[in-house]
C-alpha positions in Angstrom: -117.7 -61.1 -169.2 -119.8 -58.0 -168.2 -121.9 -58.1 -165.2 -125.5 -58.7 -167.1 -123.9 -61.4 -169.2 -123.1 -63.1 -165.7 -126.5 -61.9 -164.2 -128.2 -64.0 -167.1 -125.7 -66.8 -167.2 -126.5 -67.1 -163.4 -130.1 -66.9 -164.2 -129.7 -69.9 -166.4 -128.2 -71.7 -163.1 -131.1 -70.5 -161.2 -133.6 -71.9 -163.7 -132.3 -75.1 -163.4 -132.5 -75.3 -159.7 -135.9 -73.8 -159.7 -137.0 -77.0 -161.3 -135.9 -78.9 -159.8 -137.4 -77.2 -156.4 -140.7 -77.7 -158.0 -140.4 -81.5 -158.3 -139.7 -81.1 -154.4 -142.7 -78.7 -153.9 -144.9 -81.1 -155.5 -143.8 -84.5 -154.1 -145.8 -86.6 -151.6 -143.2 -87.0 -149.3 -143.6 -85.1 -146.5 -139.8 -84.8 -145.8 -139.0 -81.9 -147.9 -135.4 -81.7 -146.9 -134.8 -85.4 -147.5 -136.7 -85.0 -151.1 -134.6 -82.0 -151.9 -131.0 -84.4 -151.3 -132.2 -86.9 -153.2 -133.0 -84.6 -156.2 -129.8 -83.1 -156.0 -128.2 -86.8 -155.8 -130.2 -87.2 -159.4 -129.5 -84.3 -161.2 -125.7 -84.9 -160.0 -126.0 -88.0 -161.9 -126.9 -86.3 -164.9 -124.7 -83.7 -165.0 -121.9 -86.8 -164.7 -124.1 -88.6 -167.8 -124.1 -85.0 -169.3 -120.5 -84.5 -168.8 -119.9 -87.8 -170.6 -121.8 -87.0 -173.3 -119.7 -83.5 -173.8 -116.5 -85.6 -173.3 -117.2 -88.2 -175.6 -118.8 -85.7 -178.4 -115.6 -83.5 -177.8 -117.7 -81.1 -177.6 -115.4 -79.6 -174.4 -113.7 -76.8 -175.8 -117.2 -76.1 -177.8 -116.6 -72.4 -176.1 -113.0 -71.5 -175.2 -113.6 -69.6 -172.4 -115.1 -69.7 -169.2 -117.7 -69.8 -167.8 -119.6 -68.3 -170.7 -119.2 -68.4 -174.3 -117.3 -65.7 -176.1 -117.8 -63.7 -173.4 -121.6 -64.2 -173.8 -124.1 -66.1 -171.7 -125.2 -68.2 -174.0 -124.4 -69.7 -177.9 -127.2 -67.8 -179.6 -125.8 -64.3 -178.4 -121.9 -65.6 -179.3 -123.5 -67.0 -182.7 -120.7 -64.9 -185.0 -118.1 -65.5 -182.8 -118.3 -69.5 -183.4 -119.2 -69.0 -186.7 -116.2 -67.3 -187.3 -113.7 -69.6 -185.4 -115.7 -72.8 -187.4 -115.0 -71.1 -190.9 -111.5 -70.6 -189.4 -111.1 -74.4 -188.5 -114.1 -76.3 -190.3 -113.2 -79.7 -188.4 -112.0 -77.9 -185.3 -113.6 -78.2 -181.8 -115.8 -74.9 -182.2 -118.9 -75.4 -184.0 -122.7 -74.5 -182.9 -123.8 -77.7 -181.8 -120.4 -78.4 -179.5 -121.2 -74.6 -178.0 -124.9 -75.5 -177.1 -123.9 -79.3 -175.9 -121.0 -77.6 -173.8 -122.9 -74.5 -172.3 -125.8 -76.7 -170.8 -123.5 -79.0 -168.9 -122.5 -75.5 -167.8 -126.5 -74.8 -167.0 -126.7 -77.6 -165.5 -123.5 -77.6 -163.3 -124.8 -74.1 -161.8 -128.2 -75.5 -160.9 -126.6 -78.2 -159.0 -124.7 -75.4 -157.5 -127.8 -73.9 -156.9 -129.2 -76.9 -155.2 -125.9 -77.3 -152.8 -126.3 -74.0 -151.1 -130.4 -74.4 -150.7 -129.4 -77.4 -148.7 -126.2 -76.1 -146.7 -128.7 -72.8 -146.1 -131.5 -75.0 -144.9 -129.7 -77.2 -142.8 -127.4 -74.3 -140.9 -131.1 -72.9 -140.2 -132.7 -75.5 -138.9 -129.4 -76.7 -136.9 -129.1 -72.8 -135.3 -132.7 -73.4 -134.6 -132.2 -76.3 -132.2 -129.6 -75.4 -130.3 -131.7 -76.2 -127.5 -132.2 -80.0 -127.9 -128.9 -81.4 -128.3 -130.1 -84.5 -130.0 -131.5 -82.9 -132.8 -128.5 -80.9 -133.5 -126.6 -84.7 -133.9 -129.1 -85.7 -136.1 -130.2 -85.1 -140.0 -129.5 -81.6 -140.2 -126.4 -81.6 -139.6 -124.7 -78.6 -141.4 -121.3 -80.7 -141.9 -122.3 -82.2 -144.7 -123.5 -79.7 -146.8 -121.0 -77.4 -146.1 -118.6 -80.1 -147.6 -120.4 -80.8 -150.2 -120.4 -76.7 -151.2 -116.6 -76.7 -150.6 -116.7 -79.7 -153.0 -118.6 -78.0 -155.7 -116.2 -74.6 -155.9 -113.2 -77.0 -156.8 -115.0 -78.7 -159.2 -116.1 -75.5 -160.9 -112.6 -74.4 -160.6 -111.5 -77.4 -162.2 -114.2 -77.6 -164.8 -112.4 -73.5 -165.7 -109.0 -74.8 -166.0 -110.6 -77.9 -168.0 -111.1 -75.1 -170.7 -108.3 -72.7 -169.8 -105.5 -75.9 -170.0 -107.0 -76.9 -173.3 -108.3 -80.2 -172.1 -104.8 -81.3 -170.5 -105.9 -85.1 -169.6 -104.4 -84.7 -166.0 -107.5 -81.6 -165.2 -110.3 -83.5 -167.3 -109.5 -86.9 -165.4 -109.3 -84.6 -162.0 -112.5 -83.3 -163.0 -114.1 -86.7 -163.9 -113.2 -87.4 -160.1 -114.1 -84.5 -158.0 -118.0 -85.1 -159.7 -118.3 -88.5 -158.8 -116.3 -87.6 -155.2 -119.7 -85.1 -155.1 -122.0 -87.8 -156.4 -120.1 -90.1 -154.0 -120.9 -87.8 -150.7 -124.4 -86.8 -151.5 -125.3 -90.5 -151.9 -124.0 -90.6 -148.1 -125.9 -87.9 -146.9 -129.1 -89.3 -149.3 -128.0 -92.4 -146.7 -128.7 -90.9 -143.4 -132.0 -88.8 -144.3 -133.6 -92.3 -144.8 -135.2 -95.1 -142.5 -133.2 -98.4 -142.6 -134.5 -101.9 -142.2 -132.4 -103.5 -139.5 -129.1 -105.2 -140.9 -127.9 -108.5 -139.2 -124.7 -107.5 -137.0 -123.2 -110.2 -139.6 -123.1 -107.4 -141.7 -120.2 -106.0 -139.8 -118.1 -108.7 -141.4 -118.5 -106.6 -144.6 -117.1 -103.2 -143.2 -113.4 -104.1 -144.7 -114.4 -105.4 -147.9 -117.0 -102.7 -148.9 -114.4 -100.6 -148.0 -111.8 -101.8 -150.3 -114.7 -102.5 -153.3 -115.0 -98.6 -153.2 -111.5 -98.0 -153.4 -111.1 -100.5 -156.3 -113.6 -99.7 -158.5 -112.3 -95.5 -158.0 -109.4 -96.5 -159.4 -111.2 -97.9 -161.8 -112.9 -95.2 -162.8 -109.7 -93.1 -163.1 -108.1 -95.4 -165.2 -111.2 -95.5 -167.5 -111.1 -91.8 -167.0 -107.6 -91.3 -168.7 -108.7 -93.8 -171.0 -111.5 -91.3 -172.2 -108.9 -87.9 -171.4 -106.5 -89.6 -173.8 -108.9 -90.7 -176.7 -107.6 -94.3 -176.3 -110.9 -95.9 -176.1 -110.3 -97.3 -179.7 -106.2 -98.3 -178.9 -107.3 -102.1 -178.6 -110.3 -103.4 -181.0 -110.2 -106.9 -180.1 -111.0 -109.2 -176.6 -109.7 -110.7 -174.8 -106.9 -110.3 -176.9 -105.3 -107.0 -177.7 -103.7 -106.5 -181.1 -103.3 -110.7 -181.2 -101.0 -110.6 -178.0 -102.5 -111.1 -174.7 -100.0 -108.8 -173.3 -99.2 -106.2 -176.9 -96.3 -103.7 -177.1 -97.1 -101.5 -174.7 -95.1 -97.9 -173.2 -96.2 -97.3 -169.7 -94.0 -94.6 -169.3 -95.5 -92.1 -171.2 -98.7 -93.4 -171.4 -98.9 -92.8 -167.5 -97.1 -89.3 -167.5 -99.6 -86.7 -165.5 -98.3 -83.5 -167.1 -98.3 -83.5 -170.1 -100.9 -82.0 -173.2 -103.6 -83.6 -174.7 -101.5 -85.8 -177.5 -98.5 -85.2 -176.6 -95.8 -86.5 -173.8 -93.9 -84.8 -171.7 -91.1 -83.8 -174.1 -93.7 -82.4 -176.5 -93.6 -85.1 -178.8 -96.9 -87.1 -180.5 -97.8 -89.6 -178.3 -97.0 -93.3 -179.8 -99.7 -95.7 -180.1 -97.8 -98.2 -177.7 -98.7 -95.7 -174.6 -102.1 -95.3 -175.7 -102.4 -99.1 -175.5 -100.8 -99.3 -172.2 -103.5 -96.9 -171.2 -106.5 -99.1 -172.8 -104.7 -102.3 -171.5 -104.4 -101.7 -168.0 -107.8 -100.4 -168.0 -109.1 -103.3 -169.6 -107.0 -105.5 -167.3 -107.8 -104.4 -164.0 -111.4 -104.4 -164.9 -111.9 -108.0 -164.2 -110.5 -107.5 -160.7 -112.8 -104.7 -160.0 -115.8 -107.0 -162.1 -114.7 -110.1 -159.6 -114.4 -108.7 -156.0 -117.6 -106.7 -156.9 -119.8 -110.0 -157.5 -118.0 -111.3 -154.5 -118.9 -108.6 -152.0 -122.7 -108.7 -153.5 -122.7 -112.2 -153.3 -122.4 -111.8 -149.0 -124.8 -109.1 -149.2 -127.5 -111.2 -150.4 -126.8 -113.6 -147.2 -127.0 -111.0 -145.2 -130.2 -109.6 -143.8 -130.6 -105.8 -144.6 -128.0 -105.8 -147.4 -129.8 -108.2 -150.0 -131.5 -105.0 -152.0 -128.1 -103.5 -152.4 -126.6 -106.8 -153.4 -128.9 -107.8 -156.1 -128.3 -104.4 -157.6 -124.7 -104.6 -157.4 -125.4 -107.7 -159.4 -127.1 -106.0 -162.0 -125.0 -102.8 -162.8 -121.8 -105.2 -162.7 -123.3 -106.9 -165.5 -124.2 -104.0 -167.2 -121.3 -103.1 -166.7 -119.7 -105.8 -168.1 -121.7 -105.5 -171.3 -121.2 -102.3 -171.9 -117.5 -102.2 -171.6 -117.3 -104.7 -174.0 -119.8 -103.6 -176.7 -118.0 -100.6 -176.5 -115.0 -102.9 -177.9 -116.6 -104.7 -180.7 -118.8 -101.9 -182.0 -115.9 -99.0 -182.1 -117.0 -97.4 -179.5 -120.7 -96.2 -180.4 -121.9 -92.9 -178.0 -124.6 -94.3 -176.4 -123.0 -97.3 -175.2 -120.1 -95.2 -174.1 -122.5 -92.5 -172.3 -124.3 -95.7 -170.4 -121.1 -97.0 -169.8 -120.3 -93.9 -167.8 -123.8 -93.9 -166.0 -123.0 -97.5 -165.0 -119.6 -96.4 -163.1 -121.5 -93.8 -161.3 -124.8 -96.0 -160.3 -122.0 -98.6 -159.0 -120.6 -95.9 -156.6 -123.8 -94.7 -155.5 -124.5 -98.8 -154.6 -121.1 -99.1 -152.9 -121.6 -96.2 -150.8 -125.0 -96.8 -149.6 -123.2 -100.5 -149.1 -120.5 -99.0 -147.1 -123.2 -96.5 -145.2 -125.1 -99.9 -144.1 -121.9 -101.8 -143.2 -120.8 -99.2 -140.9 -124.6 -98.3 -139.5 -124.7 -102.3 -138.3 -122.2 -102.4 -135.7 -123.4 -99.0 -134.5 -126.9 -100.5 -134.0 -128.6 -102.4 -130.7 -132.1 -103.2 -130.1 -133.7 -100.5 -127.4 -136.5 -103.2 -127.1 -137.5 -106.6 -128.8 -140.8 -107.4 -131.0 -140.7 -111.0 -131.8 -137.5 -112.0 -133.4 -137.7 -108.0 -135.5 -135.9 -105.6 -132.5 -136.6 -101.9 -133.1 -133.3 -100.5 -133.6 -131.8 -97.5 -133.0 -128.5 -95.6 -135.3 -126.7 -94.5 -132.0 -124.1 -92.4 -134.4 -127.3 -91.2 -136.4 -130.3 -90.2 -133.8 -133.7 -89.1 -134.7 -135.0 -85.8 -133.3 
């Protein structure tokens, strides 16, 4: 690309974010900085809604190359180009509407970019600014997690380029898939500590373990339903509970579950068989109900649990969405809005078990400075305020 077709693709980014700043500038809240996070937590979660959409509408390779489109910063301005390449292949994965659906997940991936660096700037300022009162420099400006979270965002804009470059090879899209939500995943902890908690009952340090391991279960969960996507196998079983009449079908693991491989095909460069493509739709149906059961478990014990019950009751409510989703998306074939909500639902249910997680860990870390009645003001000893 030349340099002004980069200066107005980046402009596009820059758009976005300026938006976005403007629902900040406007707000109530006088916490500007925490505001700002919790934006950028939002329009994460569209962009990963977005991205779904593309994914499911196979609208990734829309534009071949990266990070504009023929070289161009935008569809209109690369309009004979596609036209070209669609009149070439008329049911290929060019076409005008793919271009536009892919280029603004591209927009809208820069302006969370965009975001990122306002807040790792911000917070490096107002961090250098206090190096005089060492509590505030522990507190919610850290710089730490910004900074991460900009690291984050360069791989996944490296991965979303080989995404295009490898030609949608299902081990870079699922990779891709998982570095998002692992940014969704670490703004929802930093969204976490810019806010004011209601004390949590020390109880609630029972739950440290197990909201541990309900994260790690339901991301490997959403890889599985990841490669399920990556490979197209959404479709491989079209009954439940059953699958092709068999509770456990014909199935080929091997290949189904080979990393390095091209879209369609295995390793050895062959067409992949149905039997892996059902191995890939089994297992994700299959471990689904233990995700779906140790989920309503470990909401179940938030309710009891003073602090938590918010978080619980809407760990409740996206598990059964979840639920419903998943298996309209079975008896309907698969229809794109279900699917798109069934993505959102994954990501809403990690934002819940990391703010679950953040609360778990915040308990033990809490002790009453002085007592009002039976409600102690507490203080977050790894979390100070200024």
């Amino acid at each position: 690309m030349t340099a002004a077709a980069l200066a107005q693709l980046g402009s596009m980014g820059i758009l976005v974010a300026l938006l976005a700043f403007c629902v900040v500038w406007v707000s109530s809240d006088t916490n500007k900085y925490r505001k700002l996070v919790w934006v950028t937590l939002f329009l994460t979660f569209d962009l990963i809604m977005f991205g779904a959409f593309t994914r499911l509408t196979d609208s990734g390779l829309g534009c071949p190359d990266w990070p504009g489109c023929y070289g161009h910063s935008n569809p209109l301005l690369a309009h004979a180009h596609i036209s070209a390449a669609q009149e070439a292949m008329p049911f290929g994965p060019v076409s005008v509407k793919k271009a536009w659906i892919e280029m603004i997940h591209r927009y809208f991936a820069m302006g969370v970019g965009v975001m990122i660096m306002a807040l790792m700037a911000i917070s490096w300022l107002r961090w250098l600014k206090s190096k005089h009162r060492p509590a505030q420099r522990l507190a919610k400006f850290s710089p730490w997690y910004p900074t991460l979270l900009f690291l984050c965002v360069c791989l996944q804009g490296a991965f979303g380029a080989w995404t295009v470059t490898q030609k949608l090879q299902p081990v870079i899209v699922t990779t891709h898939l998982l570095l998002g939500l692992t940014l969704l995943a670490l703004i929802a902890w930093m969204g976490a500590r810019q806010n004011d908690h209601a004390p949590v009952a020390a109880s609630a340090g029972k739950l440290v373990k197990p909201a541990l391991i309900g994260l790690v279960l339901l991301v490997i969960q959403i890889a599985l339903g990841g490669w399920v996507s990556t490979n197209y196998a959404a479709l491989a079983c079209t009954d439940f509970p059953l699958c092709h009449g068999a509770l456990v079908p014909q199935m080929d693991f091997v290949n189904g579950f080979t990393p390095w491989r091209h879209l369609g095909m295995t390793a050895d460069g062959e067409f992949i068989s149905f039997q892996a493509l059902t191995a890939i739709h089994w297992t994700h149906r299959s471990f689904a109900f233990v995700v779906i059961a140790f989920v309503v478990w470990l909401a179940w014990k938030a309710l009891h649990t003073e602090g938590l019950q918010k978080t619980g009751r809407w760990l409740l409510v996206v598990i059964g969405l979840q639920l419903l989703t998943g298996l309209s998306t079975i008896y309907f074939n698969w229809p794109l809005a279900i699917a798109v909500v069934h993505n959102g639902g994954a990501a809403a249910l990690l934002v819940l078990l990391v703010m679950l997680n953040y609360k778990t860990r915040l308990a033990p870390g809490l002790h009453a400075v002085s007592g009002v009645g039976s409600h102690p003001v507490i203080v977050d000893r790894l979390n100070p305020h200024p």
